[in-house]
C-alpha positions in Angstrom: 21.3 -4.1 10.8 21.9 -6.0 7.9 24.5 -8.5 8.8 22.7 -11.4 9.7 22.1 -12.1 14.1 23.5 -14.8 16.0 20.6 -16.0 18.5 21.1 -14.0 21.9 23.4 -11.1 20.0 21.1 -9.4 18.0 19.8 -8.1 21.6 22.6 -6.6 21.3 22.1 -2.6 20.2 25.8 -1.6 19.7 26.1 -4.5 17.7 23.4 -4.0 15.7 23.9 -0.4 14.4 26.4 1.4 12.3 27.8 3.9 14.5 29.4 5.5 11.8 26.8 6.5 10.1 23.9 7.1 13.0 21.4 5.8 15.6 18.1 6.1 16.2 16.0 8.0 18.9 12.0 8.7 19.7 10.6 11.4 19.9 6.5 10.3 21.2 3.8 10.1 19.9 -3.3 5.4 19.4 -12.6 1.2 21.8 -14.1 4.4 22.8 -11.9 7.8 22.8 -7.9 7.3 22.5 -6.2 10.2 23.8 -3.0 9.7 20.7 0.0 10.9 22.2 2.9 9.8 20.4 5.4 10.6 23.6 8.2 10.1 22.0 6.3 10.4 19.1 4.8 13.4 20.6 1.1 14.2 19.7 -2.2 14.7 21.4 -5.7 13.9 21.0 -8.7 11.4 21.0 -10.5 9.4 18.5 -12.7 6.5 18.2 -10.6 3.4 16.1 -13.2 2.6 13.2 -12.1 -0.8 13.1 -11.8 -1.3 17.8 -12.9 -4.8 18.5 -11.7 -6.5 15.3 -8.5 -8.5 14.9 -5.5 -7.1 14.0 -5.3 -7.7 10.2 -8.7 -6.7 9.9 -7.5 -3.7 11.2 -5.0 -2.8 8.7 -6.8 -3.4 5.8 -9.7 -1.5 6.9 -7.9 1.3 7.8 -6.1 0.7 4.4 -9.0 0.3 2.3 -11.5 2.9 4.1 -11.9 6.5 3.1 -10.2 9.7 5.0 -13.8 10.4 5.6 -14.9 7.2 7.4 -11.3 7.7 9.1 -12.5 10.8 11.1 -15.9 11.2 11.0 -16.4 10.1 14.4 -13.8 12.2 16.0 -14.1 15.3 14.1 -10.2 15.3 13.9 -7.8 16.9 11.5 -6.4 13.9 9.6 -3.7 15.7 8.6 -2.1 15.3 12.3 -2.6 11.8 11.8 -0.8 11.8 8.4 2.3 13.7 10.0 2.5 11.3 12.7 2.5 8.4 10.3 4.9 9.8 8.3 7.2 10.5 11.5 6.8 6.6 12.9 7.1 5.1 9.0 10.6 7.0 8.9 11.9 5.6 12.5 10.9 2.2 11.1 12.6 2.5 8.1 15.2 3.7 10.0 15.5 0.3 11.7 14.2 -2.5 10.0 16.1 -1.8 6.6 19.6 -1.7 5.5 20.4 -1.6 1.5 23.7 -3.6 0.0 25.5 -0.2 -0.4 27.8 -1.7 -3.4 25.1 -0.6 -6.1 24.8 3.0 -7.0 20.8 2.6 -6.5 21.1 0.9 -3.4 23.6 3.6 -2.0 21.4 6.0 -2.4 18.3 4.0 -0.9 20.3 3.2 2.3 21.4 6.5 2.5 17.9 7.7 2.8 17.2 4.9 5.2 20.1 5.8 7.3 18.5 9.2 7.5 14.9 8.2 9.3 16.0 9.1 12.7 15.1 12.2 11.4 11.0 11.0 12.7 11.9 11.5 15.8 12.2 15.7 15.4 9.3 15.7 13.6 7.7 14.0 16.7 8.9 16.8 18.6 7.6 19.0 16.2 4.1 17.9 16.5 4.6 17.4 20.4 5.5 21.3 21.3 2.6 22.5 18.7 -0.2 19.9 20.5 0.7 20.1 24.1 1.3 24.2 23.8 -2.3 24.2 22.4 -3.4 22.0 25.0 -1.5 24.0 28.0 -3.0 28.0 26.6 -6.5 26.3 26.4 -6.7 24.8 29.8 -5.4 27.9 31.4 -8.7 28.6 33.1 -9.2 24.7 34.2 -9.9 24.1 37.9 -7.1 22.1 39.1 -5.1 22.2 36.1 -1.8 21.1 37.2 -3.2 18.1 38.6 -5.2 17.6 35.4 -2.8 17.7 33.1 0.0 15.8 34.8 -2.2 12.8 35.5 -4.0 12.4 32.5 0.1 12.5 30.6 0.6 9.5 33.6 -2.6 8.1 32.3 -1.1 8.1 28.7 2.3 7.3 28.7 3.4 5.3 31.6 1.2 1.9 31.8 2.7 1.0 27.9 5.6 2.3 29.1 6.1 0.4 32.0 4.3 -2.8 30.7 6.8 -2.8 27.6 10.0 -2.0 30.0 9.2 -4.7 32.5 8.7 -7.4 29.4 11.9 -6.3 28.2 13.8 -6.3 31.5 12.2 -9.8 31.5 13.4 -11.4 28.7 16.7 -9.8 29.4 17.1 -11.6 32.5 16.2 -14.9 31.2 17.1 -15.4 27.9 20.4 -12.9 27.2 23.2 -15.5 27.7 25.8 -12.3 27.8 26.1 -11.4 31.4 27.7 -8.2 30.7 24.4 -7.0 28.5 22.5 -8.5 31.2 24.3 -6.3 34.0 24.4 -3.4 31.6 20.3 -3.3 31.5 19.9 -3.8 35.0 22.1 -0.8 35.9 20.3 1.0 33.3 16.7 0.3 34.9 16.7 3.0 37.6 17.2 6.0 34.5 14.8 4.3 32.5 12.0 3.9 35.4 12.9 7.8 36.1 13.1 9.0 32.6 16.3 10.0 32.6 18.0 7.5 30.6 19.0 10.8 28.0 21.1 12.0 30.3 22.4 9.1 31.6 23.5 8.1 28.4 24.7 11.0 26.9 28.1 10.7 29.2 27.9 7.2 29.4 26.7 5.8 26.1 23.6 4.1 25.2 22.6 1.0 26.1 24.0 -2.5 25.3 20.3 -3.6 24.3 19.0 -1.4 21.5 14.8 -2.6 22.9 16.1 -0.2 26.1 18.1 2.4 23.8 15.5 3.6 22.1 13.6 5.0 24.7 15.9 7.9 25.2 13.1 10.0 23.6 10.4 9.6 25.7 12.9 10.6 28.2 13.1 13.8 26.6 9.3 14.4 26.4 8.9 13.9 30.2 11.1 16.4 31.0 9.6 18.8 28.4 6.4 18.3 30.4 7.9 19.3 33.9 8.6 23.1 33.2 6.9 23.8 29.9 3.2 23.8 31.7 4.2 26.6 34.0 5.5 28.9 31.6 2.8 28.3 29.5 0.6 29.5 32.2 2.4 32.1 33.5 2.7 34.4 30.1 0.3 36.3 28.2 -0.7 34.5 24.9 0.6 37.5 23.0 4.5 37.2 24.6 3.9 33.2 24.7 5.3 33.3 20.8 7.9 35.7 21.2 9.2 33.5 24.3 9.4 30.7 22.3 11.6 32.1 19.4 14.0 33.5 22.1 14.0 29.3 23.6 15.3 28.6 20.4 18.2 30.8 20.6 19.2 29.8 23.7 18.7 25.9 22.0 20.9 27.0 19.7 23.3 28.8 21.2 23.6 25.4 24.1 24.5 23.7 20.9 26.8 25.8 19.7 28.8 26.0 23.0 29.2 22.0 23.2 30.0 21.8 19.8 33.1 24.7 20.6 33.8 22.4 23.8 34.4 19.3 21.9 31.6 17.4 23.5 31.1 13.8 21.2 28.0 13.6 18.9 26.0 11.5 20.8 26.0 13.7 23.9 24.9 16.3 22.0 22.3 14.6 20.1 20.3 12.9 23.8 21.3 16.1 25.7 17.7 17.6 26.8 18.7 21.3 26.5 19.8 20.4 23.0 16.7 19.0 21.5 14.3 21.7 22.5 14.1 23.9 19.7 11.4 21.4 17.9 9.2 21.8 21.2 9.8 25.2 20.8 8.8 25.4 17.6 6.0 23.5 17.6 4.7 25.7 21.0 5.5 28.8 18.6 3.0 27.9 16.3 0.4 26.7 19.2 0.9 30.2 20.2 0.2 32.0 17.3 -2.7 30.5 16.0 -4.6 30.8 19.9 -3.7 34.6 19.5 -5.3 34.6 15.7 -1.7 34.8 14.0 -2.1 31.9 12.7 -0.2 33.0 9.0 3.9 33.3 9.3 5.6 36.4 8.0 7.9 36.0 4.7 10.8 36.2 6.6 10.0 32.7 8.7 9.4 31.0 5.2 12.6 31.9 4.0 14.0 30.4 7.1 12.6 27.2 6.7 13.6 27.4 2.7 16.9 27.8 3.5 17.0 25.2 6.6 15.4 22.4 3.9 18.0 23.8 1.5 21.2 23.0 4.3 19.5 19.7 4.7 19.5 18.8 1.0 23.0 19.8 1.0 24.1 17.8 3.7 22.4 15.2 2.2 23.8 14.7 -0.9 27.2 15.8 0.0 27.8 13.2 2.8 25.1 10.6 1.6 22.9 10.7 4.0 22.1 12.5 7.1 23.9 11.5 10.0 23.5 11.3 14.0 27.1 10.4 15.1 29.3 11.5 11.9 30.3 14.9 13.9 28.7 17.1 16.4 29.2 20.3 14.2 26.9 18.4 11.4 24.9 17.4 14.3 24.2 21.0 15.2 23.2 22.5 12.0 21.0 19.1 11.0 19.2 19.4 14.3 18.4 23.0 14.2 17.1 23.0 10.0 14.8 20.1 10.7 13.4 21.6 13.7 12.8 24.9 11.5 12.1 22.5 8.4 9.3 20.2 9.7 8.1 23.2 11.9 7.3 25.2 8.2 5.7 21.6 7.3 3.7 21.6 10.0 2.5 25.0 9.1 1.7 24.6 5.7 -0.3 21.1 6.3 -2.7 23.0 8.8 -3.2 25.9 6.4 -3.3 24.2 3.2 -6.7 24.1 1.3 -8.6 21.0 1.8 -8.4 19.8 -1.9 -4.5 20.4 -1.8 -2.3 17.9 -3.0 -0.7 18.4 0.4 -3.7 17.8 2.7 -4.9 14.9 0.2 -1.6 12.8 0.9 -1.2 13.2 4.2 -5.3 12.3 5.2 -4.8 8.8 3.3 -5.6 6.3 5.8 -2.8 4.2 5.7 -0.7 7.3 7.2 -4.0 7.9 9.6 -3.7 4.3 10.7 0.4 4.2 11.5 -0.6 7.7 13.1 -3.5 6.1 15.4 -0.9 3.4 16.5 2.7 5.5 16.5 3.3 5.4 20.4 2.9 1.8 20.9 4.8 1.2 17.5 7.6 3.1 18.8 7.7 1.2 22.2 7.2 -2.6 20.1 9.0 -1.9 17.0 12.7 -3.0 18.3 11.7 -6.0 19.9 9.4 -7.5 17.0 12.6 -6.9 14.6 14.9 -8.7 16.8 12.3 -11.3 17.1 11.7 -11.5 13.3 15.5 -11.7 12.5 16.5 -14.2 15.0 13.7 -16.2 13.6 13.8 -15.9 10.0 17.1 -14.1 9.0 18.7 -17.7 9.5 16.6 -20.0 7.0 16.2 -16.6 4.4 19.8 -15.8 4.6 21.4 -18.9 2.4 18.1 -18.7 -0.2 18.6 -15.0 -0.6 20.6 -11.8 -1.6 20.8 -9.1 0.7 18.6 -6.8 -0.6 16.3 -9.1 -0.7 16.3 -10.7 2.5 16.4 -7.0 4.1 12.8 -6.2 2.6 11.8 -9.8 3.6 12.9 -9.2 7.3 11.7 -5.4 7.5 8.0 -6.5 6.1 7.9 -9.1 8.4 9.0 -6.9 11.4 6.6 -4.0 10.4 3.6 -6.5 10.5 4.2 -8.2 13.9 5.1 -4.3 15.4 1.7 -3.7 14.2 0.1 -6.8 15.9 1.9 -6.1 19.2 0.9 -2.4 18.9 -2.7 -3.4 18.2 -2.6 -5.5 21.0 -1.0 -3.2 23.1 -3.6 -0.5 22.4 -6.6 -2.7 23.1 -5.3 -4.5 26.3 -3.3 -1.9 28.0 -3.9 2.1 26.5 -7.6 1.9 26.0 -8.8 1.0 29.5 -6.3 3.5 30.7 -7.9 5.9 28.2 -10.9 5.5 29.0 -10.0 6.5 32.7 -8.7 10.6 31.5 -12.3 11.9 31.1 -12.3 12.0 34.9 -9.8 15.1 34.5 -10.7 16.8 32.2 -8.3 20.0 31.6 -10.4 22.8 29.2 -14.0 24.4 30.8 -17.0 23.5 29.0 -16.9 26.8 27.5 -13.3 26.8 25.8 -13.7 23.3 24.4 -12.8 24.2 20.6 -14.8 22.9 18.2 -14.7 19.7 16.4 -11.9 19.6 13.7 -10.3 23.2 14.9 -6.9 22.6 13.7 -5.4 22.8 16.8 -7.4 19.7 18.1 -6.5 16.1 17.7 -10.0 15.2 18.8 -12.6 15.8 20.8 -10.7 14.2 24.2 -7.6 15.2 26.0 
């Protein structure tokens, strides 16, 4: 992403990325009560926006500037949900909006870490399998609850969704001058409008427009939501964890077996049986803590000391973390972050409130990138690709590289914030707004404001 776009190209996502190094996904996963699934981005809840009703900017900075308090005392929510989402969104944009001249030793490094934000999107899938789990073993009792729960996900995720898809179909259509990319999307539309566009591209490649590429992960979510729900139901509580440890096995083993059969990197990275073990996870520790187990054994920390210990490794060794570099680096990359952000995720909800750990991740700038992940992650490609076709030009000649990459990526990250500002207040709000009509948990096993389990008082 740092070469500079020719006008009409830059829609261009093979173009655009360094497939040597990696891709990006998501995950899933943001007036009244906002019901903040991250879908791709994967989280759950309701809150009311202390700045809803003021501009954009306004927005930001208040959200900047206010306390954690002021944050959440409306919603009785755990900000520290809100901080784990941020953090998982800030990574995917870093991921794409900012590319270091490698030639420097300091640079190296810093586009190796940037080259290693798709990583987000596991935590989203983290955060996804722990909220929905939680979700699913409280509503267990709920009159109706299948029809609850699967039209108050429709409620959440598909006007954005579709909205953003048709705009970028749209543009597509009238303003790509490639007729090839143009004929590529269209035959792509069908996947995308069934959520399917994973599978479709793990045999026959992504997408020639990186806007429609990215939404592989929400892909992945839907499908998560068709069978989890009704195992979810159908076990005890006790033998819900166990189930879930024995899922990621199988994950693993899946992996394991295309890895043995050759199958190419990015098959294996969109590949919906492959990218379960963060759901699984995350539903693990859902489980747990609804069957008052909420602490994890010695043995599961040493796990997820040695997983973040194979990631440093990998890391440093091959400069970077990588999507596409090889499936059997794929596999074991894949499998420590699920285990590595799943023992974050832990630790966050059990550390003690004056913890350094809780303190950084309840700022509010994290809160406020949290509140807004989902419609960041559907806006975020198509405000860079309007920012470099627009500016990359006239900054390019006046500029060094480095330079004109932070210019570009600041520039991008404000206008994904005013479209995803916009996009909550016009479009996910009013549809909100409409999911207190199905309610999924009986009055009497609503939890409690700011049980750790919630994201808010509204599902």
């Amino acid at each position: 992403m740092g070469a500079a776009p020719t006008r009409g190209i830059e829609l261009n996502w093979l173009a655009s990325m360094d497939w040597s190094a990696e891709e990006e996904p998501r995950s899933s996963p943001f007036a009244g009560g906002s019901d903040q699934t991250c879908e791709s981005c994967g989280s759950v809840g309701t809150v009311t926006h202390p700045s809803a009703g003021k501009d954009a900017g306004a927005a930001l900075w208040r959200g900047v500037t206010m306390s954690s308090k002021d944050w959440t005392a409306d919603a009785g929510r755990d900000p520290v949900l809100d901080g784990l989402r941020g953090i998982a969104i800030l990574l995917v944009l870093a991921f794409h909006f900012l590319r270091f001249d490698a030639r420097a030793a300091w640079s190296a490094w810093a586009d190796a870490a940037l080259r290693s934000g798709w990583i987000g999107v596991d935590l989203f899938f983290v955060l996804s399998g722990f909220l929905i789990t939680g979700i699913l073993i409280r509503s267990r009792a709920a009159p109706q609850r299948a029809r609850r729960f699967y039209l108050r996900r429709a409620l959440r995720i598909l006007p954005a969704y579709y909205l953003v898809l048709t705009l970028t179909v749209l543009v597509i259509v009238w303003l790509v001058p490639a007729p090839e990319i143009v004929a590529d999307s269209l035959d792509r539309l069908p996947g995308l409008l069934l959520f399917v566009q994973n599978l479709e591209s793990s045999w026959d490649g992504l997408p020639a427009v990186r806007e429609l590429g990215v939404l592989w992960s929400l892909s992945v979510e839907e499908q998560f939501y068709l069978l989890w729900p009704w195992l979810v139901w159908r076990l005890p509580v006790q033998k819900l964890a166990g189930a879930c440890l024995h899922g990621v096995l199988l994950v693993w083993a899946i992996k394991l077996a295309l890895y043995l059969a050759e199958a190419p990197a990015l098959s294996l990275y969109l590949f919906t049986p492959a990218r379960l073990d963060g759901f699984l996870l995350g539903g693990y520790l859902a489980a747990r803590r609804q069957s008052g187990q909420a602490r994890l054994s010695p043995a599961a920390w040493a796990a997820v000391g040695l997983g973040a210990a194979l990631l440093a490794a990998v890391f440093l060794s091959r400069r970077g973390l990588s999507m596409f570099r090889s499936s059997g680096e794929l596999v074991l990359t894949t499998s420590a972050l699920a285990v590595m952000f799943a023992g974050l995720l832990q630790a966050s909800l059990r550390a003690a409130p004056d913890s350094w750990l809780r303190r950084g991740l309840s700022t509010p700038l994290l809160g406020w990138f949290g509140f807004y992940s989902y419609g960041l992650y559907l806006v975020h490609m198509a405000a860079d690709t309007w920012v470099r076709l627009c500016l990359q030009p006239w900054l390019e000649p006046v500029l060094s590289a480095n330079a004109m990459a932070l210019g570009t990526a600041g520039c991008s990250l404000l206008l994904s914030g005013f479209l995803a500002w916009l996009l909550y207040r016009l479009v996910e709000a009013p549809a909100l707004r409409l999911k207190d009509r199905f309610r999924l948990e009986p009055a009497a096993e609503r939890l409690p404001a700011g049980n750790l389990d919630s994201v808010g008082g509204r599902r």
